[in-house]
C-alpha positions as CSV (number, residue, x, y, z in Angstrom):
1,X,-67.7,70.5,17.6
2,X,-67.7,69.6,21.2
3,X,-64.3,68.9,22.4
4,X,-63.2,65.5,24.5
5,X,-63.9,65.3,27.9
6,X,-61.0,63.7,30.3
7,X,-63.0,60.9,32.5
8,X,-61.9,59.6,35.7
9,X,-63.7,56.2,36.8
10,X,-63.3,55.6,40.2
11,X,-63.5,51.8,41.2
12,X,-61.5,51.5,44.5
13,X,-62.1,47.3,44.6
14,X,-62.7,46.5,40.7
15,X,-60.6,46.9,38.3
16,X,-60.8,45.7,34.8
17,X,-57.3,44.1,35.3
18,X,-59.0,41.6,37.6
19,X,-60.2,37.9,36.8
20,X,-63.8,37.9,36.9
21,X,-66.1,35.4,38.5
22,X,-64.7,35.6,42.4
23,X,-66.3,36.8,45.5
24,X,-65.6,40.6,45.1
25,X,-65.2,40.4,40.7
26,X,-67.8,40.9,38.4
27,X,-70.2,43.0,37.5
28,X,-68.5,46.1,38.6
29,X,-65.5,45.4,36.7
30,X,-67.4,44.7,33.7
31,X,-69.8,47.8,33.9
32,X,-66.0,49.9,34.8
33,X,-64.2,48.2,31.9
34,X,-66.9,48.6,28.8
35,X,-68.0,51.8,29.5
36,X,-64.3,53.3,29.6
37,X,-63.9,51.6,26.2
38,X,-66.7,53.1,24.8
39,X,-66.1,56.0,26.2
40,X,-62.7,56.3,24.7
41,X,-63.9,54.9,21.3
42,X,-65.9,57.9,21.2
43,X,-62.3,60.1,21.7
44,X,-62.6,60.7,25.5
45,X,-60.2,60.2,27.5
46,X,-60.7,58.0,30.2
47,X,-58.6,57.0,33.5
48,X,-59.7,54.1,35.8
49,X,-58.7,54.6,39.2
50,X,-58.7,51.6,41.2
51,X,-56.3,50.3,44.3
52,X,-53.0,48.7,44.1
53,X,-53.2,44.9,45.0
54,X,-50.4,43.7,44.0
55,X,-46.7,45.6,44.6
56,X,-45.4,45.2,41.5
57,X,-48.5,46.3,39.5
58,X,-47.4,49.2,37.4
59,X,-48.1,53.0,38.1
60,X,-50.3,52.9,34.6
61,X,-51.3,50.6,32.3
62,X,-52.4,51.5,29.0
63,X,-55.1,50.0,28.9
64,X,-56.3,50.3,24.9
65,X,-56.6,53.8,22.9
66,X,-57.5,56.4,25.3
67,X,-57.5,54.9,28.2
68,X,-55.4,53.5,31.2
69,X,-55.8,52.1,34.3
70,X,-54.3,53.9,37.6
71,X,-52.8,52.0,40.5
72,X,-53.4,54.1,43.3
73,X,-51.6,52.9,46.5
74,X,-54.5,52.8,49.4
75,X,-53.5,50.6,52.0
76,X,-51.0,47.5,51.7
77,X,-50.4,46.0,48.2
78,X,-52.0,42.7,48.5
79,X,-55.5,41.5,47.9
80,X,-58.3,42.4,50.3
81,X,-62.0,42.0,50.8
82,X,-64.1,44.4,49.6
83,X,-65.4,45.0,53.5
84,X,-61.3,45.6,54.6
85,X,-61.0,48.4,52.3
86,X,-63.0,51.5,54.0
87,X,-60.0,52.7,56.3
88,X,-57.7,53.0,53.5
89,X,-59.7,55.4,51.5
90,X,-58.5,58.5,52.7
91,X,-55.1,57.2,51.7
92,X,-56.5,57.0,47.9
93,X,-57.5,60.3,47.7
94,X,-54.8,61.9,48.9
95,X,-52.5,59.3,46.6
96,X,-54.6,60.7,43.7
97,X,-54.1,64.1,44.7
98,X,-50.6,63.4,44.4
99,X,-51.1,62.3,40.6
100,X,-52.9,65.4,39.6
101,X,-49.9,67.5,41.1
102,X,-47.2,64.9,39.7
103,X,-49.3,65.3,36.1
104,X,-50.3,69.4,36.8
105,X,-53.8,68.4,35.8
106,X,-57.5,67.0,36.7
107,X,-59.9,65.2,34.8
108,X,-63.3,67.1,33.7
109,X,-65.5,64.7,35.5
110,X,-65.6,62.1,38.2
111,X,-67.6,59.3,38.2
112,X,-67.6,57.4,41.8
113,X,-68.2,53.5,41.4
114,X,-69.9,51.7,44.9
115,X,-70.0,53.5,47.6
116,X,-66.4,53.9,49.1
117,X,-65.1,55.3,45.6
118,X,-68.4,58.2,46.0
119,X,-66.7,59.4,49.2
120,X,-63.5,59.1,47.3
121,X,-65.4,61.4,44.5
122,X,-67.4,63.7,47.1
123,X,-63.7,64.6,48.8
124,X,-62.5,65.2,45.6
125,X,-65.2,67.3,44.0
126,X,-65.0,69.0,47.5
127,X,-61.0,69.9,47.8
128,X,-60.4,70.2,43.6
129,X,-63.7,71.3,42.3
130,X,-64.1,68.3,39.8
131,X,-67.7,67.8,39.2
132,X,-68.8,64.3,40.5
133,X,-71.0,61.7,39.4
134,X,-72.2,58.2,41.0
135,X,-73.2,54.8,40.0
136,X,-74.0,52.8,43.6
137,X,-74.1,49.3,42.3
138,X,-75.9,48.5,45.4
139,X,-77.1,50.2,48.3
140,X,-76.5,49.5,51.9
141,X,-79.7,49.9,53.6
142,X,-81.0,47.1,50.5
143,X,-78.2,44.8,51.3
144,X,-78.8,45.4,55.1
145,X,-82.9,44.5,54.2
146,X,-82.1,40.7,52.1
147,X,-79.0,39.9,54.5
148,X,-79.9,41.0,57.9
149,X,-76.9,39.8,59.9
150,X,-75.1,38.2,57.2
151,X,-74.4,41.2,55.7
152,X,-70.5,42.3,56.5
153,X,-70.3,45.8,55.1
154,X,-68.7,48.4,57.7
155,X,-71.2,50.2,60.1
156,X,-70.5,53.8,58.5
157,X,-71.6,52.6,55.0
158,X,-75.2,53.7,54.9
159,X,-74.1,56.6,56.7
160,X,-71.4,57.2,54.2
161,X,-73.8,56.4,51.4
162,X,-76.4,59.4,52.6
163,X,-73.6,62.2,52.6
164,X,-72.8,60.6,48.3
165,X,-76.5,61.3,47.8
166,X,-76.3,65.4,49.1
167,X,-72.9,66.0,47.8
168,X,-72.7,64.6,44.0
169,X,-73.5,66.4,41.2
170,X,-75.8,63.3,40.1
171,X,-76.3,60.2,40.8
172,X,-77.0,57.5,38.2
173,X,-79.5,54.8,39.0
174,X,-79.6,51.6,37.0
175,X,-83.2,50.2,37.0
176,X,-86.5,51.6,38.2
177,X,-86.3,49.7,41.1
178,X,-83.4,51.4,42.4
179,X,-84.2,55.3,41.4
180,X,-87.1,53.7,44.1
181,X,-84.7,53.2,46.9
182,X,-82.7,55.9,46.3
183,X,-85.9,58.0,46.8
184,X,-87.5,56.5,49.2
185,X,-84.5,55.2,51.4
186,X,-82.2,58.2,51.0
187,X,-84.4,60.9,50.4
188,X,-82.4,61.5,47.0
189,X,-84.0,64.4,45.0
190,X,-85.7,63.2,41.9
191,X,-84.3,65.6,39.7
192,X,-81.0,65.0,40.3
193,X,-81.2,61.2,39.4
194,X,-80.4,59.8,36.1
195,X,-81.8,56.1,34.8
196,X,-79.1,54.9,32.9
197,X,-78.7,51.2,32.6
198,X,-75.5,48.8,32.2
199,X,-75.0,47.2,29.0
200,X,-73.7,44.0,27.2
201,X,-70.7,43.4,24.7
202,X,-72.6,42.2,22.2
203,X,-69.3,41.6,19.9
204,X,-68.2,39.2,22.7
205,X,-71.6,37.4,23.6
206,X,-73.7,36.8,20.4
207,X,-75.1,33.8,19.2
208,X,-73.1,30.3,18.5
209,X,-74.8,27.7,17.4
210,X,-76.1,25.2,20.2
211,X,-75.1,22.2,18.6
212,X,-71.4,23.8,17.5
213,X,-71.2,24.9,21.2
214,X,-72.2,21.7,22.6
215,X,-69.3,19.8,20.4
216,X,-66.6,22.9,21.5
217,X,-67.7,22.2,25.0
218,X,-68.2,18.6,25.0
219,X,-71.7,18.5,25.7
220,X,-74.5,15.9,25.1
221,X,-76.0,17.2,21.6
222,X,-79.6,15.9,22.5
223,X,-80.0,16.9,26.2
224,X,-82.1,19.8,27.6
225,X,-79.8,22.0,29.0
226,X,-80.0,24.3,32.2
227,X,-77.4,26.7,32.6
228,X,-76.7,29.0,35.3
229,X,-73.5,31.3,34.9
230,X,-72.1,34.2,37.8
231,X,-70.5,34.2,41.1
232,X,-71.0,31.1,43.9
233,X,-72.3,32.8,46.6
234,X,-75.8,32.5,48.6
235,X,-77.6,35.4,47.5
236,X,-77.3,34.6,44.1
237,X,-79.2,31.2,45.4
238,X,-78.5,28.3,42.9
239,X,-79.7,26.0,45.6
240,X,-83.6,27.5,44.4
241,X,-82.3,26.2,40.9
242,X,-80.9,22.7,41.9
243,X,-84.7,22.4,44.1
244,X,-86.5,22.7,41.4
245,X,-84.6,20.4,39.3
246,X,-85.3,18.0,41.7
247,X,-88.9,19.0,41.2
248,X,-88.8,18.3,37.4
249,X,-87.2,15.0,37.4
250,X,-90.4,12.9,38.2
251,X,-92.0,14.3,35.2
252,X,-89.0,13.8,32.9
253,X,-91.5,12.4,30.3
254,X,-93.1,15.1,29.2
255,X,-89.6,17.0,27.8
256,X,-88.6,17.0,24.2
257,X,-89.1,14.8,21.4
258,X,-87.5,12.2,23.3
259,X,-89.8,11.4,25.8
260,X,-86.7,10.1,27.4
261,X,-85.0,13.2,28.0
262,X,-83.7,14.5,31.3
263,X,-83.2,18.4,32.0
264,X,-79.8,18.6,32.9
265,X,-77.9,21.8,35.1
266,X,-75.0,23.5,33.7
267,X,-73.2,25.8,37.1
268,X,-70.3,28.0,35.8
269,X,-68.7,29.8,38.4
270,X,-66.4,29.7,41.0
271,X,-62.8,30.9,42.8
272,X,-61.0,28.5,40.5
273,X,-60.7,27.3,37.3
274,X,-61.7,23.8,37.8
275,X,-64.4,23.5,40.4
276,X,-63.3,23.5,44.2
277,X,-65.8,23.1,47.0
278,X,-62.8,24.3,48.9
279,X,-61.6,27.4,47.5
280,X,-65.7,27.3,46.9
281,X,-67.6,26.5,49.5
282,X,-71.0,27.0,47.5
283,X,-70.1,24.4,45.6
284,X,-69.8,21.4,47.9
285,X,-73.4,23.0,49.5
286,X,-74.7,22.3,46.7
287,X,-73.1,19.2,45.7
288,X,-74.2,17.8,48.8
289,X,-78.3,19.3,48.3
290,X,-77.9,17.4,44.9
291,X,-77.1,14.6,46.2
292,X,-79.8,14.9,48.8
293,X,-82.4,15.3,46.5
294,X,-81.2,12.7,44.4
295,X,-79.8,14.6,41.0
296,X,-76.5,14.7,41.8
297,X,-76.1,13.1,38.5
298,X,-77.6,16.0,36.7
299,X,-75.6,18.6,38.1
300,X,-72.5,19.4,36.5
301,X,-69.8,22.0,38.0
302,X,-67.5,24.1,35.3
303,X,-65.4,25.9,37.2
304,X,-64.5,29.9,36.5
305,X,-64.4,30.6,33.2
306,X,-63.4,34.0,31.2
307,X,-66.3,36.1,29.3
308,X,-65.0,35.4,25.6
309,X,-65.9,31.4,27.1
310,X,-68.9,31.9,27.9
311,X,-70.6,32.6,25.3
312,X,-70.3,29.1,24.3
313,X,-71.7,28.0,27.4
314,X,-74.8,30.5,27.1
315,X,-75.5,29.3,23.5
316,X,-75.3,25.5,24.4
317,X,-78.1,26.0,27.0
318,X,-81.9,25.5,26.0
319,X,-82.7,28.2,29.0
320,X,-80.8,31.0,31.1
321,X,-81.6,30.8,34.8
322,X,-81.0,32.9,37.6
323,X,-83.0,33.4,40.6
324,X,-81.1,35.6,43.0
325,X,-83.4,37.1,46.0
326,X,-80.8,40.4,46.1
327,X,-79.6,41.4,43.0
328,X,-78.7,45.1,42.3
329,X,-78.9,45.1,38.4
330,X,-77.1,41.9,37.2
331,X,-75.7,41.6,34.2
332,X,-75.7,38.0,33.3
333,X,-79.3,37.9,32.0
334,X,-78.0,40.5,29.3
335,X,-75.2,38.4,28.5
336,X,-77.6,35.3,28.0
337,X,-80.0,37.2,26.1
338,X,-77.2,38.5,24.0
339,X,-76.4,34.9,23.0
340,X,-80.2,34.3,22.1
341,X,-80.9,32.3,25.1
342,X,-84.8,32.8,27.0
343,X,-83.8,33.5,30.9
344,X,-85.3,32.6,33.7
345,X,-84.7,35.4,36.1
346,X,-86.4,36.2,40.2
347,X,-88.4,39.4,40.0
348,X,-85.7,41.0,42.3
349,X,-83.4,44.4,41.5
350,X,-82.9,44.9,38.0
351,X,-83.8,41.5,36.7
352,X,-87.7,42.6,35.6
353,X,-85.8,45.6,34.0
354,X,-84.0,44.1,31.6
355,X,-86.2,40.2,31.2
356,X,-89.4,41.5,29.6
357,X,-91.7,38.8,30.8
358,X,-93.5,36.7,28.5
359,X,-91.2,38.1,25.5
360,X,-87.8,37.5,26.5
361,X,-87.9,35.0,29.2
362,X,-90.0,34.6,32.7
363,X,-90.2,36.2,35.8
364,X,-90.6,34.4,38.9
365,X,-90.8,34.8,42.4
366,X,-87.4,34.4,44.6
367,X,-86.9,31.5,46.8
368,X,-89.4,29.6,44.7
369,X,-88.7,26.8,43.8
370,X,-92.1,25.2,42.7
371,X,-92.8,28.5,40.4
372,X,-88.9,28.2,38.8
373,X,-90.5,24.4,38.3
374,X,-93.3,26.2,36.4
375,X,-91.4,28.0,34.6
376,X,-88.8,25.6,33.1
377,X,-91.8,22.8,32.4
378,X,-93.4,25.6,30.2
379,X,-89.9,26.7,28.4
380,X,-88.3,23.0,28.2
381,X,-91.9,21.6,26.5
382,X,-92.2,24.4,23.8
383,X,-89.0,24.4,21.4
384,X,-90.4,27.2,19.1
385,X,-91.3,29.5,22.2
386,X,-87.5,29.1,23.6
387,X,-87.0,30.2,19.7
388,X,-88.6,32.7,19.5
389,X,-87.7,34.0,23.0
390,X,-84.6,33.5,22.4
391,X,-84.7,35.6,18.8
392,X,-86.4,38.7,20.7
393,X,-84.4,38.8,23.6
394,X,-81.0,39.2,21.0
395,X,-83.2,42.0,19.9
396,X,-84.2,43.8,22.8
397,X,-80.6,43.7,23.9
398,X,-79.4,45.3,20.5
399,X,-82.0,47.9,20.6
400,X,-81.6,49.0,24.2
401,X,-78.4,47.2,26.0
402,X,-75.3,48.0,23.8
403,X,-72.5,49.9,25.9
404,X,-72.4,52.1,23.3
405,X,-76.3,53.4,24.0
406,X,-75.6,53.7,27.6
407,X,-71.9,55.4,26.8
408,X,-73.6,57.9,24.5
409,X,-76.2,58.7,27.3
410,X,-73.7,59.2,30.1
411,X,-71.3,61.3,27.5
412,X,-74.6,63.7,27.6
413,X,-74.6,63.4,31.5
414,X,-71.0,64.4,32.1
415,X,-71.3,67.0,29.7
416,X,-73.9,68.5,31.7
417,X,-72.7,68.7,34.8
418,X,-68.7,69.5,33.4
419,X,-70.7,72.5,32.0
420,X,-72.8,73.8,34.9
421,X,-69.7,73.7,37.2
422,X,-66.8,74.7,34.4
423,X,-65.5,77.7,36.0
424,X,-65.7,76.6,39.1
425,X,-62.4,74.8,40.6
426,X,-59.9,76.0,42.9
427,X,-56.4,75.8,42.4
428,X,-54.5,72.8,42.9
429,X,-53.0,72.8,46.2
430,X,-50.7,70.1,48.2
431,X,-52.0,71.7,51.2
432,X,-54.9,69.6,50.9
433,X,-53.3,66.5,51.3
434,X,-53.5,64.4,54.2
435,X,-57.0,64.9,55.8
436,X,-58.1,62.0,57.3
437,X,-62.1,62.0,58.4
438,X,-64.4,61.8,55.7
């Protein structure tokens, strides 16, 4: 019998304290969250290091059976872009350091989440001789590629992200698309790349009944229903969707059994509970393209709400849509698919991945919105093909998606490279503390 393995998640911006559905929360601190719970349902246990934001955050939380969330104190205790965090992480290693003296032991593994936690991970692996791990998330010379100038990481990321490739033990891609970059963009040895997907909670999103949602939500029972659920930002390009809504309205007659029937758009998201083209700005861009194109009526803004909501909001919807033109892996077409809803998904990241075209949904070109237009006439016409789309995409999800698949598969991973580097760690030293270049 193989005995547990002590897990350190490094996340140095997402933590699975946070609120999701803001500028800098989501996918990471789902994908950090439901793996360290699986992990520690399968005995391991499992510490999530992520950085203080708020001063009167506790050392540790405990954070369920097994596993606990670390505060480490990198930089000033207050909430901070993503982008303003780079010069504080020699702080956070040294802080964690500090733990392992303070507790008089490491973990067996690291696993480094986005790229300033794998320098966190590399200096770590270097100094303590804890074998390292890394899941990018997304990769800066990508980002650089869709955003050009809009793109606000700090000039020693790619940099940064080159010396994570030589220096971990593995690194974990999570689609075929980015094993691609990784390869071709950072010269990443094949061999030392592992393809192991994010996952779904497919106890929290499952199907609801449409019409039992549509009543909890307050919904029109007979309308067909768009829905788009994830962050507000540009890349993740709603405005494509709102376009081609504006693109189906003229041929509103040919939807449903009522041959007066309208597609309607469903956005959930935003900084705020109700929605705020302030605290937004998305929002009132695309208020204002609604109203441009003239279906500002059939545009409805939610608001942020929390994943055991949405599930109600996936199952009310007819079709899942999201047509980002830079999306790492996303995980919101899992969740849709986990509620039995078809998606609609750009052919972008890790999007064709995880929508099997023609099975569970469509693919589509990016910035398209005459294709999306396409798409939605052929899903919104055909009731039993959105059934039955909807029915195999639960399927694929439960056969391939669960967290517990893809915690059972990195289990193996950290095994192996706990194993090929066991005897290998120095002895803890304070000495170490305080070095400041990466």
């Amino acid at each position: 019998m193989q005995l547990p393995l002590h897990i350190a998640l490094i996340s140095e911006h997402a933590s699975p304290v946070a609120l999701l559905g803001g500028a800098d929360a989501g996918g990471q601190n789902v994908y950090v969250d439901e793996l360290g719970r699986e992990l520690a349902r399968l005995g391991h246990r499992v510490d999530v290091l992520t950085r203080r934001d708020n001063p009167y955050a506790p050392r540790l939380v405990d954070w369920g059976p097994g596993m606990r969330v670390v505060n480490v104190d990198a930089g000033p205790p207050q909430l901070l872009s993503k982008d303003e965090l780079w010069q504080y992480m020699p702080d956070f290693r040294d802080d964690v350091m500090r733990l392992w003296l303070l507790e008089g032991e490491r973990p067996d593994v690291l696993h480094g989440n986005f790229w300033m936690s794998g320098w966190v991970a590399t200096e770590l692996r270097k100094l303590e001789g804890v074998p390292a791990v890394h899941t990018f998330h997304a990769l800066g010379t990508t980002k650089r590629r869709h955003q050009g100038h809009a793109d606000t990481s700090p000039a020693e990321r790619v940099a940064v992200e080159e010396s994570i490739v030589r220096r971990v033990d593995r690194i974990i891609a999570q689609c075929p698309c980015e094993v691609a970059e990784l390869v071709d963009d950072y010269g990443a040895d094949p061999s030392r790349l592992a393809l192991i997907h994010g996952g779904v909670n497919t106890e929290r999103f499952h199907p609801v009944n449409r019409a039992k949602a549509r009543r909890a939500l307050g919904l029109d029972p007979d309308a067909l229903l768009i829905v788009y659920v994830g962050r507000m930002l540009p890349r993740k390009d709603v405005r494509n969707i709102v376009r081609a809504l504006a693109l189906l309205v003229p041929h509103q007659h040919g939807y449903g059994d009522s041959p007066l029937a309208q597609p309607r758009l469903l956005v959930v998201g935003g900084e705020t509970a109700e929605p705020d083209p302030v605290a937004t700005p998305e929002i009132g861009v695309l208020r204002r393209l609604a109203g441009e194109l003239g279906v500002e009526h059939l545009v409805d803004f939610t608001g942020r709400r929390q994943p055991d909501e949405l599930r109600l909001y996936y199952s009310a919807a007819d079709v899942a849509v999201t047509t980002p033109w830079y999306e790492p892996f996303g995980l919101t077409p899992l969740e849709a698919m986990a509620c039995g809803v078809p998606v609609i998904g750009s052919a972008v990241g890790g999007i064709p991945h995880t929508v099997e075209h023609g099975v569970t949904g469509l693919l589509v070109p990016p910035r398209d919105p005459e294709s999306l237009a396409d798409a939605l006439r052929e899903l919104l016409s055909r009731p039993r093909l959105r059934l039955r789309m909807g029915r195999a995409a639960r399927a694929r999800v439960e056969q391939e998606f669960t967290w517990s698949t893809v915690a059972r598969r990195m289990e193996d991973l950290y095994r192996s490279v706990a194993h090929s580097r066991g005897e290998a760690r120095p002895k803890m030293a304070a000495t170490t503390v305080g070095k400041r270049t990466p």
